[in-house]
N, C-alpha and C positions, 0 to 999 in steps of 0.2 A: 595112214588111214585117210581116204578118201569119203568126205560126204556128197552126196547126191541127195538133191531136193525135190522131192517128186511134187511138188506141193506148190500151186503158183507164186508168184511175188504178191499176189493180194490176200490171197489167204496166208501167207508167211507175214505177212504186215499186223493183219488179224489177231494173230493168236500171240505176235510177239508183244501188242501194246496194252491186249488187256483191260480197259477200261473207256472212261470218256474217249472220244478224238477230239482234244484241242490243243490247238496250236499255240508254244510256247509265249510266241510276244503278246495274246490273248489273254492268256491266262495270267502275263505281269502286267498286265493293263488291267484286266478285272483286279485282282489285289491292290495295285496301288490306288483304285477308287475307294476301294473298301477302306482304307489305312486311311487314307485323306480324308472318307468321310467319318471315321471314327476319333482321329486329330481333332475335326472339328465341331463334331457335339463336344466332346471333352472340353474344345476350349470355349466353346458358346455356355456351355452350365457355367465354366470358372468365370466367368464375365458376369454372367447372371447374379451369379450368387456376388461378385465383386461390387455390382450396379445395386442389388438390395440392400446390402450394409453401407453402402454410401447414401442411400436416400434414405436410412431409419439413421446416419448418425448426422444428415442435415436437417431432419426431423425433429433431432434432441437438442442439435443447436441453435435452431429457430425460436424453441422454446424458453429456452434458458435467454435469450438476446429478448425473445420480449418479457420475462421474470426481469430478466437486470433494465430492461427501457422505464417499466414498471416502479422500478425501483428506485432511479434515478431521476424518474418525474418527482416520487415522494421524498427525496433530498433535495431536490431545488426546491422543491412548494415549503420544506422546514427552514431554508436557509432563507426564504424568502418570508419566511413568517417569524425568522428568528431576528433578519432587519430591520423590520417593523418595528416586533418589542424593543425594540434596542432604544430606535427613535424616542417609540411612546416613554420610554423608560428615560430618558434623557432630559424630554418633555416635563415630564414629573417632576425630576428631581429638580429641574428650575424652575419651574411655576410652586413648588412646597420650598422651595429655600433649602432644598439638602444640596447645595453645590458651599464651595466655601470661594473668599479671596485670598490668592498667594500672595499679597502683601500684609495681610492680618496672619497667615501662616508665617514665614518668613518676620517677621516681628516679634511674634510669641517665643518661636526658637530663640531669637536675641534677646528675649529679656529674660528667657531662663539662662540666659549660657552664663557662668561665671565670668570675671576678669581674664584671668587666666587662659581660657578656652578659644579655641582655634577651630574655624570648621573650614578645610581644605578640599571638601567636594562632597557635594548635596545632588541625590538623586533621585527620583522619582520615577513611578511607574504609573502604569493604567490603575491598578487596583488601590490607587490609593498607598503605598507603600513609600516611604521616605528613607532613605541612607544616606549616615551621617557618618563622614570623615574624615577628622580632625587629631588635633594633638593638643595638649596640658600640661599645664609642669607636671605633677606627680596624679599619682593614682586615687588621692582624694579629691579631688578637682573634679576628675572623669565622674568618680561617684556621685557625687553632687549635683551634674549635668545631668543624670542620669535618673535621681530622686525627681529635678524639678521636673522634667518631661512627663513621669509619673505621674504627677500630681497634676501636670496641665490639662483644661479640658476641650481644648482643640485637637492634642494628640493620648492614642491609647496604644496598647501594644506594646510598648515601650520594651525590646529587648539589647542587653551589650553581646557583643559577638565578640569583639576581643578588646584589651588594653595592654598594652605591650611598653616598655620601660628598658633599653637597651643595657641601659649606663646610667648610672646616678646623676649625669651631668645632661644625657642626653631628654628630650622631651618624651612624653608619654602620648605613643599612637594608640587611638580608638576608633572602633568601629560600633556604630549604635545605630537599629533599626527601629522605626514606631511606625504606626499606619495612623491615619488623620481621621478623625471621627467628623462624620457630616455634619454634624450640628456644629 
């Protein structure tokens, strides 16, 4: 079968394309602008929207850094008022006579302590707190130290924490805590 075209090359062009006339590299050039400029709205909002939550969470933490500046003025201004009383309180207690001397301390303990009685390490604290410990022949010895401290009125408090007796031959370790009354 033989065709014959009776029909020019421009009108055969015509009818074969049908539609727009444009030219292929045209038409991936128009597309690839559109794609490109559609890439970058998409990524200019995600920026955006990126850039708004970073300026509302330095927003929250501006706030919170001046609540804690805030906060931490009013702990120095208490620690700095809590120095003070301390002073004035110190003050006090020496100008009314509520301080004692550790050698009328220290003496009262020796004239309560029995014969017997040993004190192998004496310590003390800021609050006033005194720990006594010592050894005794036997466990009424310790008792007896223990009454007279009681009954003394430079010290009050007066508790025994342990008495311990190994061996009948060996000495009697005790442990006894009082606190010092200011007067």
């Amino acid at each position: 079968m033989i065709n014959i075209n009776l029909l020019g090359v421009e009108r055969k062009e015509a009818v074969k394309g049908r539609g727009l006339a444009i030219d292929k590299p045209l038409a991936g050039a128009i597309g690839s602008v559109l794609a490109a400029t559609l890439i970058w709205l998409a990524l200019s909002t995600l920026l955006n929207s990126f850039i708004s939550t970073a300026e509302a969470t330095k927003a929250d933490n501006e706030a919170k850094i001046k609540k804690l500046e805030a906060q931490l003025k009013e702990i120095k201004e208490l620690e700095a008022k809590k120095a003070s009383l301390l002073v004035e309180q110190k003050i006090l207690r020496y100008v009314t006579g509520e301080t004692y001397r550790w050698s009328y301390l220290l003496q009262e303990i020796r004239t309560l302590m029995p014969l017997d009685v040993q004190i192998k390490d004496l310590k003390f604290d800021a609050q006033g707190t005194v720990s006594l410990n010592g050894t005794a022949t036997d466990h009424r010895s310790v008792a007896l130290f223990l009454v007279n401290l009681q009954n003394s009125k430079m010290i009050g408090g007066v508790k025994l924490l342990s008495s311990v007796k190994e061996t009948p031959e060996a000495a009697t370790n005790f442990v006894i805590t009082c606190k010092i009354e200011a007067n």
